[in-house]
N, C-alpha and C positions, 0 to 999 in steps of 0.2 A: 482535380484535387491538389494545393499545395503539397509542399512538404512538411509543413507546420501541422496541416490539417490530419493528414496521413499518421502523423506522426503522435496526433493527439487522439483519433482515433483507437491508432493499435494501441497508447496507453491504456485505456480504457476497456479494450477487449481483451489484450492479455499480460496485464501488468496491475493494473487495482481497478478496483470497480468504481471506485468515487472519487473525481477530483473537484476542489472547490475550481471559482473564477480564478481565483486569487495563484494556484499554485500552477493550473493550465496555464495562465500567461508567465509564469515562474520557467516553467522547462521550455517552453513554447518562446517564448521571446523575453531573455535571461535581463536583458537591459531593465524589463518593467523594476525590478526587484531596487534599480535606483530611483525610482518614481517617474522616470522620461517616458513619453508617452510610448502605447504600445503598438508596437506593427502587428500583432496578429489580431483578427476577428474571427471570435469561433462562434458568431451567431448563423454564418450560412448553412455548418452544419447540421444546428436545430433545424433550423428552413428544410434542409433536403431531407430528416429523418434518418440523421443517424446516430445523432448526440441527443439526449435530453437536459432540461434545465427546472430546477427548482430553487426557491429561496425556502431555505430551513432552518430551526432556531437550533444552534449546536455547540459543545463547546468543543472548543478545537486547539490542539497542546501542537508546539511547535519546537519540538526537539532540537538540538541543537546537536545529541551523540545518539548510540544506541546507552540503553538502560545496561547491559550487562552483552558481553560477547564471548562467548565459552569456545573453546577447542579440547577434543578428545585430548587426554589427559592432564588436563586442567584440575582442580578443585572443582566442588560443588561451589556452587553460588551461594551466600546467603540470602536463601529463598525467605526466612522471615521480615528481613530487612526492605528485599526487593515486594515484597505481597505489602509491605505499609505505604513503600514508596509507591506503589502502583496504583492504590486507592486513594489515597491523600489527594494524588497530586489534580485531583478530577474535579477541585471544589472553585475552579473559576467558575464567572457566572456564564453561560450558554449569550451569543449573540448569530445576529443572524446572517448567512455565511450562503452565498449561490453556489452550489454545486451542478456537477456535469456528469451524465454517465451515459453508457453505451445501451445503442434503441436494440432491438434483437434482427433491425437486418444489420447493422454494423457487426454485430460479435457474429452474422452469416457469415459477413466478409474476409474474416480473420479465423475461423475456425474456432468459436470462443462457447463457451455454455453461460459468459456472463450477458448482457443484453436489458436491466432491468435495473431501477434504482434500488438499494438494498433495503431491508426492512429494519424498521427505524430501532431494535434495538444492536444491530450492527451499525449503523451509521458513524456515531463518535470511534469505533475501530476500526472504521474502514477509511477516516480522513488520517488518523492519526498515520495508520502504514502508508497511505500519500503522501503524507510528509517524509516519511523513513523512502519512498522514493525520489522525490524531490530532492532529499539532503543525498543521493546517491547521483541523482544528475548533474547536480551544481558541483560536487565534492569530488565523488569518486566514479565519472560517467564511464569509465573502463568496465566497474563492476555492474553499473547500471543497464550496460548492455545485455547482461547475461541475466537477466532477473525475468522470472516465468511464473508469473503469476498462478494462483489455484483455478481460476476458469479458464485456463489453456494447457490445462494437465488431467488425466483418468483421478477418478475419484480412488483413494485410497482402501474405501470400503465401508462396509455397513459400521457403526457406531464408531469409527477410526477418525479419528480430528485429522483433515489435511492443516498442514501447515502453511501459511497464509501465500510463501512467497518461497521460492528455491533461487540460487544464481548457478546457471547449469551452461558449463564450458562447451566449447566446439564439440567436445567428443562426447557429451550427453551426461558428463557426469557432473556430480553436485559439491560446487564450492561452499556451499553456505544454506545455510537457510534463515530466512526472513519470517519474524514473529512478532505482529503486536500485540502487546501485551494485553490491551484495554482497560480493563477492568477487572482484568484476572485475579483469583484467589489465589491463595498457598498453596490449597492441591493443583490450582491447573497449573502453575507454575512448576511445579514438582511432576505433574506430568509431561509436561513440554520439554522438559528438562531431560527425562529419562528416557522419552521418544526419542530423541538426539542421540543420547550417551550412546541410545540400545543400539542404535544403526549405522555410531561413528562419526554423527555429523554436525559438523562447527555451525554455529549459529550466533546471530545478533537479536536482542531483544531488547522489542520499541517501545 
């Protein structure tokens, strides 16, 4: 297995569950993103059964920052502002977009619980935090490296929302935490918010 391959696999088992074509050859072979043709092929993957592929009709937002980045004694965010901005911004029209995700012996390989394509009303949240990784590869790969995705971590617990994505230092502890937003209302937003505050922890919201 390359290092490309390697490299696109373990995104996918413990870093997000979905990437489209378009963002694999984005972290995978950075050049494509100026349109030159691309060095990587991730069809042999497919081939050996570790990556899946599907074309799906989606709409897919391409952030450019996070929505809102809080740190313990900050202000509250204006949470009515961010619940309009967060709905609004959803009314592109859906096009159709090839995504990649991991088979369940790849997430064997990795130690992962992810292994499956997600079910379709997670989808447009699961591309949008591939973006929010992707703009950490290209941007900021320092912090991209510490980023531990939810199916490479214990589930937090019975009706407890894990938090989508943690970036967690050499010594296990947690710089940040990673949220998209999707399609969130005022209360989840006011929950995700207060789960942070409650436990100290800075956060970026996608």
């Amino acid at each position: 297995m390359t290092l490309q391959a390697l490299d696109l696999v373990e995104t996918l088992t413990r870093r997000v569950r979905l990437l489209s074509v378009e963002q694999a050859q984005r972290i995978c072979c950075p050049s494509g993103a100026t349109g030159k043709p691309l060095a990587f092929d991730w069809r042999p993957l497919e081939a050996s059964g570790l990556v899946g592929k599907a074309r799906l009709s989606l709409r897919q937002l391409v952030p450019s920052a996070a929505l809102c980045t809080w740190h313990p004694g900050d202000e509250e965010p204006d949470f009515d502002a961010l619940a309009i901005h967060v709905r609004s911004r959803w009314s592109i029209p859906p096009r159709s977009v090839e995504v990649l995700w991991a088979t369940p012996g790849a997430a064997a390989l990795f130690g992962s619980s992810a292994g499956r394509l997600p079910a379709m009303h997670q989808r447009e949240h699961d591309l949008l935090l591939a973006d929010a990784y992707v703009h950490y590869r290209l941007h900021q790969p320092e912090l991209a490296r510490l980023w531990r995705g939810e199916d490479c971590r214990p589930k937090a617990g019975f009706r407890i929302k894990d938090p989508d994505a943690f970036l967690v230092d050499g010594f296990g502890r947690i710089e940040r935490v990673i949220e998209s937003s999707g399609r969130y209302s005022l209360r989840q937003l006011i929950d995700f918010h207060d789960y942070c505050a409650s436990e100290r922890l800075p956060y970026d919201l996608w």
